[in-house]
N, C-alpha and C positions, 0 to 999 in steps of 0.2 A: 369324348362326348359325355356330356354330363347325362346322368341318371333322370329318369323319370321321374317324380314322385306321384305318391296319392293324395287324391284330396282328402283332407282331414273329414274322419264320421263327426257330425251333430254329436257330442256330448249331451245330456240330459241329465242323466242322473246313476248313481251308484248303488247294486241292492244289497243293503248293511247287513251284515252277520250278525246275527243274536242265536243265543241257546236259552232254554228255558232257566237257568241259574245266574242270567244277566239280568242285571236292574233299568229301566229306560225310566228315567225322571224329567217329568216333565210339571214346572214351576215347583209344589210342594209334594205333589200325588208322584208315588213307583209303581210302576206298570213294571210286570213281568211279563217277556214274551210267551206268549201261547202256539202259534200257530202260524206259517206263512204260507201263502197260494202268490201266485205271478200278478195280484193286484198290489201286494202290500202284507203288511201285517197285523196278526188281533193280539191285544193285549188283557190281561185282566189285572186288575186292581190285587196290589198285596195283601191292602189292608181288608180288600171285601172283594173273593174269589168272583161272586157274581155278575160285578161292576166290569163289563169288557168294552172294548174302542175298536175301533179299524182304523188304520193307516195307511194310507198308500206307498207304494215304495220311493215315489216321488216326495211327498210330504217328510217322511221319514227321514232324509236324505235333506231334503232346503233345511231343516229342523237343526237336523244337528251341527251343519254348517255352519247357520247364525250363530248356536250357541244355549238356543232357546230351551234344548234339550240338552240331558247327556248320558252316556252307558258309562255304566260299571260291570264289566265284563268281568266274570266268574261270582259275583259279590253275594250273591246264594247256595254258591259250592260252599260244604260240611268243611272242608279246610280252612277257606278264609274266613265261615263265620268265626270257626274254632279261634286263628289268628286273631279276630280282631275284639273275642272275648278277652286274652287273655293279655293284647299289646294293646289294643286300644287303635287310634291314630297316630300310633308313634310309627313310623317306618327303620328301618335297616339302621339308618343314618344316624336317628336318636338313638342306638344303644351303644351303650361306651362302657369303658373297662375291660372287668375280665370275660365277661359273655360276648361282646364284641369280639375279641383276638380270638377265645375257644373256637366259635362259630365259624369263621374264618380259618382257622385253620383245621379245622372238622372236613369245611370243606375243600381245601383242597386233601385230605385223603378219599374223600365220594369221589371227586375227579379221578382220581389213577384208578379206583376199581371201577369205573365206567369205563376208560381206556384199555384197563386188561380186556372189561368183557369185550367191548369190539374188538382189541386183536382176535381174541379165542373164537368168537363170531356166534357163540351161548354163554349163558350164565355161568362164571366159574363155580364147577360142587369140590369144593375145598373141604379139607378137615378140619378143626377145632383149632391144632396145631399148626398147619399150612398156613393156615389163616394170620391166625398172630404174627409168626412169622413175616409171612404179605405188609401186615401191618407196623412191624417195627420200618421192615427195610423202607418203604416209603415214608415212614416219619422221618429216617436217617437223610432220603435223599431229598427232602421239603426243606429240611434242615440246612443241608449245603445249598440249597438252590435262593435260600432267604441270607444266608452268611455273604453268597458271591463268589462259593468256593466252587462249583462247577464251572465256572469262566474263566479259563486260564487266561485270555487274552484281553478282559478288564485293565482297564489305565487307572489302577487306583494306588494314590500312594500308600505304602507298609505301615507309615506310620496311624493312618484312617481308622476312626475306630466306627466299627460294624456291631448297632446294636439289634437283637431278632428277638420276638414273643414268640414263648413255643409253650409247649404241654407234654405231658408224658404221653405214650401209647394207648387209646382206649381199650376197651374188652369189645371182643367178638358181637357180642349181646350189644351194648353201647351202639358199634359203629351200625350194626342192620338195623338200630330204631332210627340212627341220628339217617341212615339212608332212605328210607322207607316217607321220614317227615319231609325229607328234603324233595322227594320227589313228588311227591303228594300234593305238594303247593306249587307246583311247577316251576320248581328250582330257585325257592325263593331263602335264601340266607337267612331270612326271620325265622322260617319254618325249624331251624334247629336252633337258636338261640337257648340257652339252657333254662327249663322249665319242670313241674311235677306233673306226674300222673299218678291215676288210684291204681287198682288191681284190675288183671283181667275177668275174664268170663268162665264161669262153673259149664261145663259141656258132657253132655250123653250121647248114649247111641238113639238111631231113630229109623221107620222103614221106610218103601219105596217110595211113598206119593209124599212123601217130610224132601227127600231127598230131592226128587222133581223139583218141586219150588225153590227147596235150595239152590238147582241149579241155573234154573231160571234167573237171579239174584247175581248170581256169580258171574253168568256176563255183561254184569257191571263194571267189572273190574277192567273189561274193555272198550273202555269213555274216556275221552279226550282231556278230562280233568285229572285225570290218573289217580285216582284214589288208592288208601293204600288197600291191602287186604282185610286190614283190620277193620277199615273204614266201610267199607263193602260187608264187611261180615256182619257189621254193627249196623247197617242200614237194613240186611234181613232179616235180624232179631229182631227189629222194629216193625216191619211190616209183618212180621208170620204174627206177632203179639196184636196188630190190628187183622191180620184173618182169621185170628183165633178167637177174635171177639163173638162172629155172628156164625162157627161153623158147633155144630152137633158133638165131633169128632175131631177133636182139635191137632192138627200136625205138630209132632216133636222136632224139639227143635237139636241140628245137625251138630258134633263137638267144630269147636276152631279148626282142628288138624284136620279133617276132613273137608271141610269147606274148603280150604287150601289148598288138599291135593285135587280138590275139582281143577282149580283156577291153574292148577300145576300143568295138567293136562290140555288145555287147549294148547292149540297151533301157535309156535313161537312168534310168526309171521304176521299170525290176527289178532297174539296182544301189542306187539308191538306198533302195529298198522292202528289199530284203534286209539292207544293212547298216545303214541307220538305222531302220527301223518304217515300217511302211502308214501313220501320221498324220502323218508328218514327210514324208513323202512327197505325199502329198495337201494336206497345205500348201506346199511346196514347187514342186510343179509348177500349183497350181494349179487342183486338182480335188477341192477339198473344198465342198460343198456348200453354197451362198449363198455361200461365202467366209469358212464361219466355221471355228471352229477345233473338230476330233473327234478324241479320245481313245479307244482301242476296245482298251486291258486297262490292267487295274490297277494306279495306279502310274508308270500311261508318262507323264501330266501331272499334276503337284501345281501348287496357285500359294498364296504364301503373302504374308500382308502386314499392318500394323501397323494398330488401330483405334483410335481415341482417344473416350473414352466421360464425357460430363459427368454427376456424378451428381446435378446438380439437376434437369437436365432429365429425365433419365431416373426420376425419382420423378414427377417434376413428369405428363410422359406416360404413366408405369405408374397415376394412380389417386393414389401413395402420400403425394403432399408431406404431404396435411390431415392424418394421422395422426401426423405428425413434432413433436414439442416445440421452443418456439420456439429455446433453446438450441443444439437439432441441427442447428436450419435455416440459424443464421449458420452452420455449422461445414462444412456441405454446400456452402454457396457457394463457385463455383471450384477446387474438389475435383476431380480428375477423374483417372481411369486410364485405360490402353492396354492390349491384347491384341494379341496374335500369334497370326494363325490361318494352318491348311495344310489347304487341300480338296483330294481326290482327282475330279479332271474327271469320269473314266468313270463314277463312283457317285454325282458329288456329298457324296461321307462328307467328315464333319470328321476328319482325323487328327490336328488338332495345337488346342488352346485353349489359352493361357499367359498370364496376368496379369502387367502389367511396371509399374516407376512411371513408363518412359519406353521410347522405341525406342533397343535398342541391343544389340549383339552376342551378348552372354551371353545375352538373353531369344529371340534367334533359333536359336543355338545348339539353347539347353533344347526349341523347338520340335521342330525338326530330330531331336532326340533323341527325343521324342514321338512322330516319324512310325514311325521305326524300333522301339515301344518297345509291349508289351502296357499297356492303360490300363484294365482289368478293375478294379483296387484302387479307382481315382477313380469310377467309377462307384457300386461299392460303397462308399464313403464316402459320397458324395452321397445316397445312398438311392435310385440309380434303378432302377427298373424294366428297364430295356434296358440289357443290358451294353455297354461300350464295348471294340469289338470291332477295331477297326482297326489293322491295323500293315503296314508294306511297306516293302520295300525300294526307294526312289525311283531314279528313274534321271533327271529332267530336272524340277526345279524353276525357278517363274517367280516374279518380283520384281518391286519397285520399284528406282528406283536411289539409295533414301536407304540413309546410311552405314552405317545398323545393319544392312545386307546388303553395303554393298560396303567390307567392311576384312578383314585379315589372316586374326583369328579363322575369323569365317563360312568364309571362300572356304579356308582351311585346313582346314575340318572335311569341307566337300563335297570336298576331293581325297582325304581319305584316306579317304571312304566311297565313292569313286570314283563321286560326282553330277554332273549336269550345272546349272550357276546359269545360266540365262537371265535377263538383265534388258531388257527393252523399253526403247524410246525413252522418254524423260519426259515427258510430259503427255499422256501418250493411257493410258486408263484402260481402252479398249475393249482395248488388250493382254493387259490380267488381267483380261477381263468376269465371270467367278463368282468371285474373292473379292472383286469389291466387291459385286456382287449378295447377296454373304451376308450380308457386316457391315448392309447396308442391311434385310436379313430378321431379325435374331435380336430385335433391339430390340421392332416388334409382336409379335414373340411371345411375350416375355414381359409386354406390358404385355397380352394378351389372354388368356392363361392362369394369369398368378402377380399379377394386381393385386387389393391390398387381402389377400393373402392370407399370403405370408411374413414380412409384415413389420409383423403385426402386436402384436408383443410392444415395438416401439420405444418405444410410448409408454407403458409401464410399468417402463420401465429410467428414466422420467428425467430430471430436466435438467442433473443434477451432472455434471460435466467431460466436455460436449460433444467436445472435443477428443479425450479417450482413445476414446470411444464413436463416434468416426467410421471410427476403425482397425477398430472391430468390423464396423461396416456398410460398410465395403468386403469384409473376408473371408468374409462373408453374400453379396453381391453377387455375388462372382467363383465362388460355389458354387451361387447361384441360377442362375448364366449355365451355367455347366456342366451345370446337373440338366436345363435347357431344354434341351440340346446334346444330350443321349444320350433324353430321353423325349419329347422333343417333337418338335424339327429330325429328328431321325434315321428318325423311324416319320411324318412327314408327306408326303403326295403332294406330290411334285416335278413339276413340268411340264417340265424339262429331262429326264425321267427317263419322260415319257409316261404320266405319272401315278402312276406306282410312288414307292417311299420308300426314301431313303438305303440304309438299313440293310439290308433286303431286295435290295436291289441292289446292294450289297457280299455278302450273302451266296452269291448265286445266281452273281455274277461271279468269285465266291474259291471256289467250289465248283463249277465247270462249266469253269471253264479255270485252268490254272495261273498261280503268281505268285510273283515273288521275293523270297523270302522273308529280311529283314533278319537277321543273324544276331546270336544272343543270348549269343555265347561271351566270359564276360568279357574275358578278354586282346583281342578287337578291340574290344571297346569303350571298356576304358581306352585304346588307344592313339588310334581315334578322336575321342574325347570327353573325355580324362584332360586336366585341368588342370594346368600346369606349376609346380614350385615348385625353390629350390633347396634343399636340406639335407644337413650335414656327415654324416659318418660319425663312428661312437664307438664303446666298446665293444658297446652294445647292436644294431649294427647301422645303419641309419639310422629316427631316429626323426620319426613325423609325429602330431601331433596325442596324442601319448606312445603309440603304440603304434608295438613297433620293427618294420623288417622286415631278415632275415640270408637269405642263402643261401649255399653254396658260393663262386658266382661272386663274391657280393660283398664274401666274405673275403678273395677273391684282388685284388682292387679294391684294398681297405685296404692288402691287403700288399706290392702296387706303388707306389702313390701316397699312403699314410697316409694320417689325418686328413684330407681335402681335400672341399669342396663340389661334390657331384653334384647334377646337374641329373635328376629325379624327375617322373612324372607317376603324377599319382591322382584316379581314377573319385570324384567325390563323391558318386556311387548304388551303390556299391560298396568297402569297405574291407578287404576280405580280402588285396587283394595292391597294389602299384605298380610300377611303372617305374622303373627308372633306366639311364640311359647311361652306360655304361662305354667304355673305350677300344676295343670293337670293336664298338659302336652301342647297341642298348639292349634289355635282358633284365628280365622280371618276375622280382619278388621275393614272397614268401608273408609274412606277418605270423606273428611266432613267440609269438602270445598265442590260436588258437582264433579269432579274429574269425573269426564265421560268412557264407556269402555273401550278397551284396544287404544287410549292414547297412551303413546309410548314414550322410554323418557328418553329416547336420541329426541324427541320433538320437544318435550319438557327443556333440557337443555340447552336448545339451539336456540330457544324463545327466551328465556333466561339471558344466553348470551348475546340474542342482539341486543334487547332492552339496555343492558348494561354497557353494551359497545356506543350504541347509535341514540338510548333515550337514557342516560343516567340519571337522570332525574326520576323519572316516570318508573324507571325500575323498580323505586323503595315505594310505589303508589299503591301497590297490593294485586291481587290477582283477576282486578278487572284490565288492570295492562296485559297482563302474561294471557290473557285467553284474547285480547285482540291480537295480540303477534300471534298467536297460534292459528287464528282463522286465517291470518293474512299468510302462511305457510303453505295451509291448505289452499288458497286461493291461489297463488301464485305458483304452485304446486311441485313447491320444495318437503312439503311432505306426504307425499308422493316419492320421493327418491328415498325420503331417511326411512321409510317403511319398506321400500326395498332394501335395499341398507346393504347395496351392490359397494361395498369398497374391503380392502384386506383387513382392515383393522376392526379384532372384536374385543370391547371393552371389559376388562375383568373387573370384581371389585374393590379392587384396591384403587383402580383407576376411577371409578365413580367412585370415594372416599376424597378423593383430591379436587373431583370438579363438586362435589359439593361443599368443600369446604370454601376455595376460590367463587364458585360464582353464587351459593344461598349464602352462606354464613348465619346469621343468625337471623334470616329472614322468613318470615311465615306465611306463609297465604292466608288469608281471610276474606270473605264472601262478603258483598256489600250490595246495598239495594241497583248499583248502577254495573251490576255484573255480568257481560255479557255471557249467554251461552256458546260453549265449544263447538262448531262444525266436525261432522264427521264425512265430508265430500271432499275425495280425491282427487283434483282435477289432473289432468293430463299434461305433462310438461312438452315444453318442445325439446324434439330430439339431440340429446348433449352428443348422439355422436358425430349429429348434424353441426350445431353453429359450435362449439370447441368449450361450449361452459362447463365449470366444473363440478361434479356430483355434488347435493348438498349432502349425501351423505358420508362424507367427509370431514363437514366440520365441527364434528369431535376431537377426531383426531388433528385436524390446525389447530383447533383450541390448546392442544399439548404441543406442538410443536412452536408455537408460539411460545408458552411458559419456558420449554428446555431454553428458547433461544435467547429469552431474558433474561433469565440465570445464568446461563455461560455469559452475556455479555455484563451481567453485574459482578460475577467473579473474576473477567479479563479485569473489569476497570479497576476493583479492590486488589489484584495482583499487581498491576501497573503502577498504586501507586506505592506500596511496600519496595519496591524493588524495581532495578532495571532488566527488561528482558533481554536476554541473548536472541540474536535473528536465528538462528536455528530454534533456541525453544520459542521461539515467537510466531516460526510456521507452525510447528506442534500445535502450538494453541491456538490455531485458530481452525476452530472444529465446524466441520461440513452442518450446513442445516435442515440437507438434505431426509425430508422424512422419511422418505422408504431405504436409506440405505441400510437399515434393519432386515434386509430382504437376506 
């Protein structure tokens, strides 16, 4: 007997998390949060403390959705001003050489003396000499763990040469500053990048009412921004200096060591509770309930992880193999895709579903980008019922430690959205208990709700070229898994949830206590998410994909360095503006053709490529063609699918290198007075799991499969006619065209 469900709560709105040291910008004006009641929130102006607004929580919320707004969460904390004095807008990413490697390998020695302290379960009080000690032996074993000499059971041949950036052992002194910055900015690798400081502070003694206020000050040191001590010390020498101003009898001011051992003295439990979260905290010391692990707001634990899905079996167990043609059946054999998923603890919600042909950066990336990201459109695609409602800004992601999370990409993208990557030990799965509990739940659910039912047109399609027809019924597939994801998983009773349903429990949790809300301002998300490419400069500006971008600054670029190759990043869910680095770091550029915001360049591309398929001519006519196929996309509402962009393949940049060179070449767009404007209207397509068509977004990836297939058939014919082939090597060469058998 199948399960009850609930009906899904009315969504409305989500109440966004702000602290007084976030910035809310809205057009050119910063509001700083001031104050929230259960209407909304008041802001007052930065630039003129007097100037305040009210917002309603609703307002605040459609706001930043659009885009119309955005937070910069911590951007008035004393740390990141410091940071951004002294780096600028340079992030993690831009520093290279030797302060790059030091940093790095700085920090992983913070990592092992944060691991001691949780074994010990306090703060290790080491000696001078213990210390050092500590500190050689874990250089020794960072050392063999970057060599590959801890892995006896590596497959690497003897002859491999293994090269590793290392350092010698810091001093005691060194490693407590380089720890103190690093936690200070909440675990941000820039934070210890190697830098100068002046001297410290002249300190005396002082009596009881000096003391008082000192200590008053000092629980500060118990804020979620986690200041250091020093930073907290330096905030009440600043304020007693402003009470000293209008008192009679002015308070002296307390030595360092003493403010210190205030801070020393509180409750391990309520600094830790203050500056890291009540769940970190109760895992930490100890007193989380059976020992397991509690999440208690939204967003404080995500865990994400890669799924590998045979689709023989999975027909085989839905019900569907009998209705397959024998044809399809060889072609399903050994077939198999992956997903990456990202579940939110506190609610159980899926945030993140992504189709990959395999585990690997870019597909964790796109997740990631997911979590952050409204996923309204995919649901509306899919046909579902229940909108997919989820989005947050994460603060502590948990992993496996396969590479498709631990390389440069990934761990690049969480610093500059300033995430925390937790990876658990290897082989203990009990680490990330709910996302393997999930992958192991979506499977019967769809063979108990969608068997024998979507996929029943398969056998009216056919037994002609199995092969192409497999690419369809995976893009069916990865739409079936989603449609189960928002109308099914989402609205069923949870038992981790005490019966309640995902969805409802995100609702009631986003709607009863606040949460931080991921911001949606393009410029941080090209800079977070923007893909890197390099391109010249020329008269038109620098051009991508034939559309140029020019500004001011980047005239003055040309007119310093000429002609020369800039290094550019651009949002591929976004083509309105990019990136580029100039000689005083790196400043957005506007596109000087109208591209509208959020058009993206899977649509750029496909409009490109019909022109060039179906109007050759019209193609080389300029970009009053390419914005009519673009409307007629929308219209027709194939872009609507590529905005989903439900298919396994995610394009890296080397692969946009190729289709720009194949389908722009050295074509430019330019605005003419007969230039229509871009739609931005969605329509709604008819259901592909209904009539058997195939995702448009897909045809990227046939636009490569296509290429591979004309190059293998222009090399058979240049082999053939050098030479005659043997029939054995002449089955060899003739290679499957099979797109997914990459699977």
């Amino acid at each position: 007997m199948l399960t009850d469900f609930y009906k899904p709560n009315l969504f409305r709105h989500a109440i966004v998390k702000m602290r007084h040291a976030d910035r809310f910008t809205e057009g050119d004006v910063n509001w700083k949060p001031k104050k929230q009641d259960s209407e909304g929130w008041t802001f007052s102006n930065e630039a003129n403390a007097i100037d305040e607004r009210f917002m309603s929580h609703g307002e605040v919320y459609s706001k930043l959705v659009s885009g119309s707004v955005k937070i910069r969460y911590g951007y008035n904390d004393p740390e990141n001003q410091r940071l951004r004095a002294i780096f600028g807008d340079n992030t993690f990413s831009d520093i290279v050489g030797k302060r790059r490697d030091l940093a790095l390998f700085r920090e992983k020695l913070i990592k092992r003396f944060d691991k001691e302290w949780l074994a010990l379960g306090k703060k290790p009080r080491w000696s001078k000499e213990v210390f050092e000690a500590k500190l050689r032996g874990w250089r020794k074993e960072i050392i063999a763990e970057m060599l590959g000499l801890d892995d006896e059971d590596a497959d690497v041949r003897a002859d491999a040469l293994v090269e590793v950036k290392t350092f010698p052992t810091p001093s005691v002194k060194t490693f407590r500053r380089d720890y103190k910055r690093y936690h200070a900015c909440g675990g941000q690798v820039l934070g210890i990048v190697h830098r100068h400081h002046g001297p410290g502070l002249h300190l005396r003694k002082v009596d009881a009412e000096s003391v008082a206020f000192a200590h008053k000050h000092a629980l500060n040191y118990m804020i979620d921004r986690k200041p250091t001590m020093a930073k907290v010390y330096q905030e009440y020498v600043a304020a007693l200096s402003k009470l000293n101003e209008d008192r009679s009898t002015p308070l002296l001011k307390v030595t360092r060591h003493k403010f210190e051992a205030m801070i020393s003295k509180f409750d391990e439990f309520d600094k830790w509770d203050g500056r890291h979260g009540r769940a970190s905290a109760l895992k930490r010391f100890g007193m989380s309930k059976k020992g397991g692990i509690h999440a208690l707001s939204v967003g404080e634990r995500i865990e994400i992880d890669f799924w590998n899905v045979d689709l023989m079996t999975l027909f085989v167990e839905t019900g569907m193999w009998d209705i397959l043609p024998p044809a399809y059946k060889e072609a399903v054999v050994g077939t198999r895709v992956w997903f990456v998923a990202a579940i939110d603890i506190a609610t159980r919600y899926i945030l993140a579903f992504k189709a990959s042909t395999q585990p690997n950066a870019v597909s964790a990336v796109a997740a990631i980008r997911m979590i952050m990201s409204d996923k309204r459109h995919i649901s509306d695609f899919v046909g579902a019922e229940t909108p997919w409602i989820g989005m947050v800004q994460p603060r502590d992601i948990f992993s496996d430690n396969g590479k498709e999370f631990a390389n440069g990409l990934v761990e690049g993208v969480m610093r500059a959205a300033k995430i925390t990557f937790n990876r658990p030990q290897a082989g203990n799965p009990k680490a990330r208990p709910f996302i393997e509990s999930l992958f192991h739940s979506i499977g019967p659910l769809i063979a108990s709700f969608f068997a024998g039912r979507t996929f029943g047109s398969v056998g009216e399609k056919g037994d002609y070229n199995p092969e192409h027809q497999i690419s369809l019924q995976v893009d069916e597939m990865i739409q079936l898994f989603t449609l189960a994801i928002c109308d099914i998983y989402h609205n069923k009773p949870h038992s981790g949830l005490g019966g309640a349903s995902p969805h409802n429990a995100w609702v009631r949790a986003t709607q009863e206590h606040d949460i931080e809300f991921p911001s949606q301002d393009p410029e941080y998300m090209l800079h977070v998410f923007g893909t890197k490419f390099k391109r010249r400069i020329g008269q038109y500006g620098i051009p991508f994909m034939g559309i140029p971008y020019a500004n001011e600054e980047l005239h003055r670029q040309r007119t310093k360095f000429g002609q020369m190759e800039f290094e550019i990043k651009v949002d591929t869910e976004n083509l309105e503006h990019i990136a580029v680095r100039g000689d005083e770091g790196w400043f957005v550029v506007q596109n000087q053709v109208d591209i509208v915001r959020n058009l993206s360049l899977a649509e750029w591309v496909v409009a490109r490529h019909d022109l060039r398929t179906q109007h050759a001519v019209e193609a080389e006519a300029g970009l009053a063609a390419m914005n009519r196929t673009i409307n007629r996309l929308a219209e027709s509402g194939r872009a609507a699918a590529l905005r989903a962009n439900l298919t396994p393949r995610v394009l890296s940049a080397e692969y946009y290198d190729v289709v720009e060179a194949e389908l722009f070449g050295a074509w430019i767009a330019v605005k003419s007075a007969d230039t229509p404007a871009v739609t931005r209207t969605f329509a709604l397509p008819a259901d592909p799991l209904r009539n058997g068509s195939i995702s448009d977004s897909r045809l990227i990836p046939d636009y490569h499969a296509e290429r591979e297939r004309d190059a293998r058939k222009r090399k058979r014919e240049a082999a053939a006619e050098n030479a005659v082939v043997e029939p054995a090597a002449a089955v060899a060469a003739e290679i499957s065209d099979n797109y997914y058998e990459e699977y």
